[in-house]
N, C-alpha and C positions, 0 to 999 in steps of 0.2 A: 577706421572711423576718425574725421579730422572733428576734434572739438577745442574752440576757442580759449584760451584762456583769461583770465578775472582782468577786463580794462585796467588801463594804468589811469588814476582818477586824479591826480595833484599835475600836470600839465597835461599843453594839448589845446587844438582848436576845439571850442565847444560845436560849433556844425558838425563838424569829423566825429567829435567825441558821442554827441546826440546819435547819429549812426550807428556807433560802433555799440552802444549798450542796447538800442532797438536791436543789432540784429542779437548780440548777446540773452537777450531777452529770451526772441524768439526759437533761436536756436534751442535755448535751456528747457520753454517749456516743449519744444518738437518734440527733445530727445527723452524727454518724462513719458510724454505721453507713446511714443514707440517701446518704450519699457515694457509699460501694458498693455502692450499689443501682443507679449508672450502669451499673455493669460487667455489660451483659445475656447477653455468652459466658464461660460460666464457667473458660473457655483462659483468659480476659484475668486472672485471679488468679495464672495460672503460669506466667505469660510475662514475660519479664525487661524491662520496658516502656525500662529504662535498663539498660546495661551494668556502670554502677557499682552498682547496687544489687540488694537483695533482691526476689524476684518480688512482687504487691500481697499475694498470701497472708499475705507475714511480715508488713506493716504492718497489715490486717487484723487479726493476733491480740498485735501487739505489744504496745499501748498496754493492753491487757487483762493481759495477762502484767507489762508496769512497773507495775500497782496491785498485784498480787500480790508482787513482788519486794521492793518497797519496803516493804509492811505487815508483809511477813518481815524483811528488814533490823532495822527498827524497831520489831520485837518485838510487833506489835500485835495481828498472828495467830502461831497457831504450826504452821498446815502449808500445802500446799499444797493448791494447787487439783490442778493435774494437772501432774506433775514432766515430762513429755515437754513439754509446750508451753511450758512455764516454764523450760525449757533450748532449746529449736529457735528460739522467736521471743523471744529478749530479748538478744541483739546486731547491731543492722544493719550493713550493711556499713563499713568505716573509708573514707572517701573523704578522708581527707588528703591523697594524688596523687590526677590524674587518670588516669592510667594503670596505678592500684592495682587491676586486675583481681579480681572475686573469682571463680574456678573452682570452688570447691566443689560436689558433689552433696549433693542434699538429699533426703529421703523427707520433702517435707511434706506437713501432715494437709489433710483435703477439707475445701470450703467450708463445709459443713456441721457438722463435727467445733469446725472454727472458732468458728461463730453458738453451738454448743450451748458451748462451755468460756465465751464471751462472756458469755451467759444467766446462767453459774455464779457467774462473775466481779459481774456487774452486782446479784446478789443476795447475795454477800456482801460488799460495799461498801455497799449499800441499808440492811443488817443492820448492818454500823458506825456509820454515818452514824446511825441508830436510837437504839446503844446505847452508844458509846464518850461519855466525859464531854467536857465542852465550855464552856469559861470562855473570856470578851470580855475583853482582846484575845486572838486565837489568835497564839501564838507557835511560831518553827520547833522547840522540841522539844517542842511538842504532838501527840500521833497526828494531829489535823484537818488539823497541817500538811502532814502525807504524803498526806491525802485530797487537799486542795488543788493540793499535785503531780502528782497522778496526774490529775487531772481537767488541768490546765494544758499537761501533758505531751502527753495526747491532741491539747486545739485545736493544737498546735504541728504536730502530725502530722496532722489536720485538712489543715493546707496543703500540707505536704511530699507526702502520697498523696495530695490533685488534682493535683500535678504528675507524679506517676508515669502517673495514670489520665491527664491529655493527652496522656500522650506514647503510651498506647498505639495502635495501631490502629483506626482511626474506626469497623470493624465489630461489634468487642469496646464498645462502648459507644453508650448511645439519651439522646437528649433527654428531660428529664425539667422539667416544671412548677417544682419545689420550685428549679432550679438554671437562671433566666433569663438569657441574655447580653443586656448592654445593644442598646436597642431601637431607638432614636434614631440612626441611622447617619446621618453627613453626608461631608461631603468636602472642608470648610472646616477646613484645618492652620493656625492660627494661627502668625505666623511665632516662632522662639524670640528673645529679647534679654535681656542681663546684666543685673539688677537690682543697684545700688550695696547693701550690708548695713552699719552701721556697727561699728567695734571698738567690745567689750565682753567681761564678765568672765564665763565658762560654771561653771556649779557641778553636779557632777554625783555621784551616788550616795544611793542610797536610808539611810533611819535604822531599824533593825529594830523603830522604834514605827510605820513607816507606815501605812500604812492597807489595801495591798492585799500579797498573795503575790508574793514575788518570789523569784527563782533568785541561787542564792548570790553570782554574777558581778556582781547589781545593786547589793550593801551595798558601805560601804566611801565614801570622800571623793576625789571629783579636781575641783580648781580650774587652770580654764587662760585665761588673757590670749588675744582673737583679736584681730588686726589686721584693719580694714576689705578686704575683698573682695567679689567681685561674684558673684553665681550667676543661673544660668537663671531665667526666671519660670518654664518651666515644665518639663512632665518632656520627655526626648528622644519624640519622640514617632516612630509607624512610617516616617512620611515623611521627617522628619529625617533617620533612620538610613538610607536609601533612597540618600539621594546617596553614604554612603560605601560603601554594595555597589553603588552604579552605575559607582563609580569605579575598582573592584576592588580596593578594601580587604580582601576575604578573600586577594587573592595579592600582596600585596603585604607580604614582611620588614619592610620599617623602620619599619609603624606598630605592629608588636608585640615584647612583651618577650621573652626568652628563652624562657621557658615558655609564651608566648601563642601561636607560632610554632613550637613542641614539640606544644602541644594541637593547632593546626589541622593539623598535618600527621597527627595520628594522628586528627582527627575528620574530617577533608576537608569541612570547610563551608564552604559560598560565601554563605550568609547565618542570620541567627538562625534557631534550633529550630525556631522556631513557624511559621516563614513557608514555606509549600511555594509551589515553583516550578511554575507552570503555563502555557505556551504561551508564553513570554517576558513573563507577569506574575507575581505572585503571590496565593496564595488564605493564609490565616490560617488556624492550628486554635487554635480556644477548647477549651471543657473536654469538651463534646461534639458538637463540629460543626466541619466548614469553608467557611468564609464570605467573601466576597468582601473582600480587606485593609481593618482598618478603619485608613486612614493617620490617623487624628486619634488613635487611641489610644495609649500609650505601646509603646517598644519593649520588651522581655523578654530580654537580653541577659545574659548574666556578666560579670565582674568582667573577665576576660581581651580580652572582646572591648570593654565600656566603654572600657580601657582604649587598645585601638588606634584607638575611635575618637576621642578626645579627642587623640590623638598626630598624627590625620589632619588633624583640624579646626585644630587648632594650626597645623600646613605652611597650612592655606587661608586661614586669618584673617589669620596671621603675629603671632598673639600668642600666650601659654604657656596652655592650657586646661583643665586636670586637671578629678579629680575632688575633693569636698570630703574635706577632713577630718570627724570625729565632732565635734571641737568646733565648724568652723563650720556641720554642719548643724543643732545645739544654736541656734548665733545668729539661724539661720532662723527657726526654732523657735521661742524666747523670741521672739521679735519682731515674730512673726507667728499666731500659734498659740494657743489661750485653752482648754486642757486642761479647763478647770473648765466648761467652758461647752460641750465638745465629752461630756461625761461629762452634762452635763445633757439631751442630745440639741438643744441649739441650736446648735452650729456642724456642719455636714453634710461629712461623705467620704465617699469608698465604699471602707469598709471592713465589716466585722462581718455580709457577705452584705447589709447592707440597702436596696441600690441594684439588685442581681444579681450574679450571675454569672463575672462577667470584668469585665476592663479597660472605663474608657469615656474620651471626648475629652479631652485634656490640659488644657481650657480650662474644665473643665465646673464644679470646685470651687474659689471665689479664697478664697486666707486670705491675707488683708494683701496684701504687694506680690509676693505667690507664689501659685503655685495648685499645690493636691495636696503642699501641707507634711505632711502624712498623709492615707497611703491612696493607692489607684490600684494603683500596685504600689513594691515595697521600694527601696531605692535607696541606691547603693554607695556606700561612702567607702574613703578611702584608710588609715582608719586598722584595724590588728590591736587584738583583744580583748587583753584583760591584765586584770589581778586591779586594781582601785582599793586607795589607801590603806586599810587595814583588812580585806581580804578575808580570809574564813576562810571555807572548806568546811564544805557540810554535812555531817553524816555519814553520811547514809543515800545520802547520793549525791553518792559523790565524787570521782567521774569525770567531772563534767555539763562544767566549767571548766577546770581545771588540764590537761586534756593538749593543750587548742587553746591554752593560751600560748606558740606556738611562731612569733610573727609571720609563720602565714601564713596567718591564719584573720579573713577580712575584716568588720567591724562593716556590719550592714547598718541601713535606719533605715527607719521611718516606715510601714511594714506595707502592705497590699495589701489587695484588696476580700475573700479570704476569711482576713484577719487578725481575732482573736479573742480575748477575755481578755485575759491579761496582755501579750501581743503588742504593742496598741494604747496602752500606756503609755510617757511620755517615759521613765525610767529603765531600758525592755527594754534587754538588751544582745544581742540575735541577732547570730548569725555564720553565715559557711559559706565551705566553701575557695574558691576563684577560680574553680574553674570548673564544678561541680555544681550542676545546675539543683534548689536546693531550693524556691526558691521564685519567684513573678514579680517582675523586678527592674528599675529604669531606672534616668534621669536620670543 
């Protein structure tokens, strides 16, 4: 699958430019909506795939509803599309606890009702994108920049509902050509060992002449000193993770924290989401299928449970093992990583769909003295979001940052095989609480 990457917005002819974000537009919502074309029982839209969250219906007509919200906001339209779907599907659920239940009843609208407000939606953005003025560079109070958002907004939810849709029920969803899981299966686990990183100076924060769209969280200046540490070559991978549920790391207190030990007793897991337990092994579910464990691939783990296993491995090593900080997986990063050259299509991850599907072998992509420095899937750090030197909110949207600065909203990095757009830039600044499966996560 070829998918475009996030326009370059600060030069450029604006005719050319105009183009190039219509077809990016269209492209973004195609490929949302072939997403949910996995889901071949039309149950699987109204079924609450996750307890924390909204059934797939509201993600469905979400991302349709925040282009509409925002062009109101921002003055650009002046009505609506259809006021019921523009109130039902434009709050998802708050997963700040895990245990933040949402009970609500909903009368939501059918699949159908959805495609057709979608169509509405897709043709007056088409009609913007057409006729709204348009000057190089596009800056955030220009209307293009809310198109921009709204297009960015989706890939972002792109990945959050294929995690919905894995987790629902294997009957509620079919294998589909356009959505391949890697094909190469082996059974050679490469063993993991700490790679030496040297201290150096991390600079981080985008300049609002840059070159691409970015979310208000991105602006703003932080410079931080890292001292030389070691990190994994490569990501934990399924086998990895295998010895500390053979060990009986899910019942065992002392490798988790407070809350990680709060979570497991209200989720009763004895091993990661993804891995179903079968005859005293285990079988894997990817996005539509379950498949014999691929132990070379990376684990899928939260925050909660990363962290007990690193608390595990630490008792076995007998040395301290955390996870990284955001500045040093920046030094990974710099050090190993050549952005320019990964945007020119010569440095390969499996990211941006164009490998397939899902996860593949930990060993498959080397960048420098690290393999899957981006891409494969996301991967935790110990550090909480917070506003850089200079942050100031948008206006049109200014609730995107400011209420996860609550140090418990963990920076994740380095994106996953269905990361996209703005996603796959060093300066993302993604989050999600510790233990909601928004997206696929290791190392």
């Amino acid at each position: 699958m070829k998918i475009s990457h996030t326009p370059i917005i600060n030069s450029g002819d604006p005719d050319q430019k105009r183009q190039e974000i219509k077809k990016y537009f269209n492209e973004t919502y195609d490929l949302y909506e072939d997403l949910f074309n996995l889901i071949v029982n039309e149950k699987g839209y109204f079924e609450k795939a996750d307890r924390l969250r909204h059934p797939l219906v509201f993600y469905f007509g979400h991302t349709a509803t925040f282009f509409v919200n925002k062009l109101l906001v921002a003055k650009i339209i002046p009505d609506r599309v259809c006021s019921r779907m523009e109130a039902m599907l434009a709050i998802g659920v708050d997963e700040m606890s895990w245990d933040d239940l949402d009970e609500q009843n909903y009368q939501w609208p059918t699949v159908d009702e959805v495609q057709d407000y979608r169509n509405k939606v897709r043709k007056v953005v088409n009609e913007l994108i057409d006729e709204l003025p348009l000057s190089v560079p596009i800056k955030w109070e220009d209307p293009f920049w809310i198109v921009m958002m709204g297009i960015e907004h989706e890939r972002i939810h792109l990945e959050t509902s294929s995690v919905l849709i894995r987790q629902l029920p294997i009957s509620y969803v079919k294998p589909n050509p356009n959505w391949p899981i890697f094909e190469n299966m082996t059974t050679d686990v490469p063993e993991n060992q700490l790679v030496q990183v040297v201290e150096g100076t991390v600079k981080q924060g985008k300049e609002m002449s840059a070159e691409t769209y970015g979310w208000d969280n991105e602006y703003g200046l932080k410079i931080t000193d890292v001292a030389e540490f070691k990190a994994s070559k490569f990501l934990v991978s399924n086998k990895e993770f295998l010895a500390f549920v053979e060990d009986g790391g899910y019942a065992v207190e002392q490798w988790w924290t407070k809350e990680g030990w709060e979570w497991l007793q209200f989720k009763k897991s004895t091993c990661p989401t993804f891995w179903i337990e079968s005859d005293g092994d285990y079988k894997y579910r990817s996005l539509t299928e379950i498949i014999d464990m691929p132990w070379s691939w990376p684990v899928d783990v939260n925050y909660l449970e990363a962290k007990a296993f690193c608390h595990w491995l630490s008792a076995i090593k007998g040395k301290k093992i955390r996870l990284p900080t955001e500045a040093e997986y920046y030094r990974i990063y710099d050090e190993n990583f050549d952005e320019i050259e990964f945007k020119k299509g010569s440095l390969k991850t499996n990211t941006n769909l164009e490998l397939c599907a899902s996860s593949c072998p930990v060993d498959t992509f080397a960048h420098g003295d690290f393999y899957n420095v981006v891409g494969n899937v996301w991967q935790w750090t110990e550090t909480a979001i917070d506003g850089l030197k200079g942050f100031k909110v948008h206006p049109s949207y200014d609730d995107f940052s400011v209420p996860t600065f609550d140090g418990k909203h963990n920076l994740i990095k380095g994106g996953s095989w269905i990361s996209t757009g703005n996603e796959l830039l060093r300066d993302c600044l993604l989050y999600t609480s510790p233990s909601p499966r928004d997206r696929q996560k290791s190392r």
